[in-house]
Steps between C-alpha positions, in 0.01 A plus 500: 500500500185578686554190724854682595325854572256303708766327677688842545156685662458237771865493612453891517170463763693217681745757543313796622268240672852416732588873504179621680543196748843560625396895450236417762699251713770817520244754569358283802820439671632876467146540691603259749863648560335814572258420762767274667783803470193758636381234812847463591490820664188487709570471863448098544495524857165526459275172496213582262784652252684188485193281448399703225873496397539113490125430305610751231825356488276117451284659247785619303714165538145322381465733241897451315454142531194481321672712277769303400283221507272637237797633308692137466119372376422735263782479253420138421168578479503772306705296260236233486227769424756710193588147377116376439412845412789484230395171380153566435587840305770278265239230463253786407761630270615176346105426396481874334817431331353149350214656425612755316790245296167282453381857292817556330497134435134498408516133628404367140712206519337173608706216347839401610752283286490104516751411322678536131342329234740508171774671314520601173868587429419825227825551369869482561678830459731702730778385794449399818345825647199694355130546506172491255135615574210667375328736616175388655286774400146397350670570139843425508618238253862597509770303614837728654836300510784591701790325490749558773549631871659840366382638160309793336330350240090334489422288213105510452298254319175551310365220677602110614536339147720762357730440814528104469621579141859382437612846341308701821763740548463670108127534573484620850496893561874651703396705793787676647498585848697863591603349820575096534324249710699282798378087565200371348228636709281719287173510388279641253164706639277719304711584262801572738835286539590535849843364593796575690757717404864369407737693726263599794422371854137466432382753259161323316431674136156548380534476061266612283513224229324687233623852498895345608538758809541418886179694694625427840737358796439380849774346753390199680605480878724254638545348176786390245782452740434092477361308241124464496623092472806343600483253156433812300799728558457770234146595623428720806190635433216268332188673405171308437162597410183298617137550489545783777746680283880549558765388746824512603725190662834528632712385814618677772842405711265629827227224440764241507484487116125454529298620181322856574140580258506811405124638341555782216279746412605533079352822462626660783794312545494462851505244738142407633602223749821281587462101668813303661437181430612162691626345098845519485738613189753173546483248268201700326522571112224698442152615570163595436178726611188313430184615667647736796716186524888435556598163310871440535677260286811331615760247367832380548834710425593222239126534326229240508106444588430859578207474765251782678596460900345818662201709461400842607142631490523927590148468640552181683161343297807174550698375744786760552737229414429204319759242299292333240783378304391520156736385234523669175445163231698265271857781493847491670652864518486852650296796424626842501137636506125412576248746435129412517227677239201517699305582143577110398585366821842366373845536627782622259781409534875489405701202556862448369441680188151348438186680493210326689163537588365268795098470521392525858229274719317732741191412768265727747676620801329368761 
């Protein structure tokens, strides 16, 4: 936005710039009608007159020519001059703006994902479609289940053990939700269930867990008209959480079906910053936040070795765009979500009906 009002006040001086030029090329040459019209009726006959007649008649001649001369010149550059000027201002800009995303960001985060180490397949319970997390607060122990990309009810586990017991589902606590979620993209933050609403464009619901009541709503722009990915229909808004906090990730038809990061703010429930990003949403299944960090699984439309084939750091601490092509291990299949806890540095996820944690291998960005 301030890159556009910048843009906006230097086509406004090149304007007024070229208005007092022709304003002065105008002015001059209404001069230079007027002496002519007023010599034209001095008696010529006489030879000083005309002499003094023809030099003023020169000067003026001179004078329009260098005129137009310095008119034809000037545009270009004046151009050249607005067009540096306007790149050094949204340089300038672009610098405050990382500067102040490295603040938001607090820039933390110096290790970057090497690849997937192992599986552990938790439990098998649920269709096709659903999601399972905890919340990675410094004392959260719970496990939350839900099954299914449209339903109103959480199932919440004491902890991990009283989940991977066969009977689960008489030992885990109902939460009912007084308005339903849509896909598998939620997440559990502090306390809150955010998710998107059942029914609505793009409407993301901020639960209190604990005391059962919603606290608040925000729309997010440009979102839910496509899915966030192509593999992963029922989902058009995925939220994550990272180190950094929360975030948003959906596709937009304008990006070419191009994922868009979206930075929340959970308290205020506002978006902080939005990224277009070069990874596309075809053939992807799924994704994750990891250290200000896109990671975008993909796979084939039949299911098989789902793999990691773009990357996207926010503050650019990595290449923009990197394909590192890191294979999830040893299992055949599709996911319907990824979410990464950045308390135990593990992905959850929910694949066919099984619940499964994958351990991650990280290194030092360099």
């Amino acid at each position: 936005a301030t890159g556009f009002k910048a843009i906006v006040r230097e086509v406004k001086r090149l304007e007024k710039c070229n208005q007092d030029m022709l304003e002065y090329v105008d002015e001059f040459r209404e001069f230079s009608r007027m002496v002519l019209s007023r010599l034209t009726g001095l008696n010529t006959d006489k030879a000083e007159v005309k002499r003094e007649v023809e030099n003023l008649l020169m000067k003026i001649e001179h004078a329009q020519r260098d005129i137009d001369y310095f008119g034809s010149v000037m545009d270009s550059n004046t151009c050249i001059e607005v067009h540096e000027d306007l790149l050094k201002e949204q340089l300038l800009e672009e610098a405050e703006e990382q500067k102040r995303l490295k603040v938001m960001l607090n820039a933390s985060c110096d290790h970057m994902l090497e690849g997937i180490r192992s599986l552990k397949v938790v439990k098998k319970t649920g269709g096709k479609h659903g999601a399972w997390m905890k919340d990675p607060g410094k004392k959260h122990a719970k496990i939350y289940l839900l099954s299914g990309s449209v339903n109103n009810v959480i199932l919440e586990f004491a902890n991990i053990m009283t989940f991977m017991e066969n009977n689960q589902t008489l030992k885990a606590r109902r939460v009912p939700l007084p308005l339903p979620w849509e896909g598998t993209g939620h997440v559990i933050y502090q306390g809150f269930l955010f998710y998107h609403r059942h029914g609505s464009l793009n409407e993301i619901v901020k639960f209190n867990i604990q005391r059962r009541t919603v606290t608040d709503q925000m729309l997010l722009p440009g979102a839910g008209r496509i899915p966030a990915y192509q593999l992963s229909p029922q989902t058009k808004i995925d939220l994550a959480v990272d180190e950094q906090g929360l975030w948003a990730l959906h596709a937009e038809p304008e990006t070419g079906g191009n994922i868009v990061i979206t930075k929340i703010n959970p308290v205020a429930m506002a978006v902080e910053h939005s990224w277009d990003t070069p990874c596309s949403s075809k053939d992807a299944e799924a994704a994750f936040m990891a250290c200000n960090t896109l990671h975008v699984v993909y796979n084939s439309p039949s299911g098989g070795s789902s793999r990691i084939q773009c990357v996207y750091d926010v503050l650019g601490a990595l290449n923009a765009y990197i394909n590192p092509g890191l294979h999830f291990p040893k299992r055949q299949g599709s996911h319907s979500t990824v979410h990464y806890n950045p308390k135990e540095k593990q992905l959850f996820a929910w694949g066919d009906g099984s619940q499964i944690i994958y351990k991650l291998h990280t290194k030092q960005k360099v």
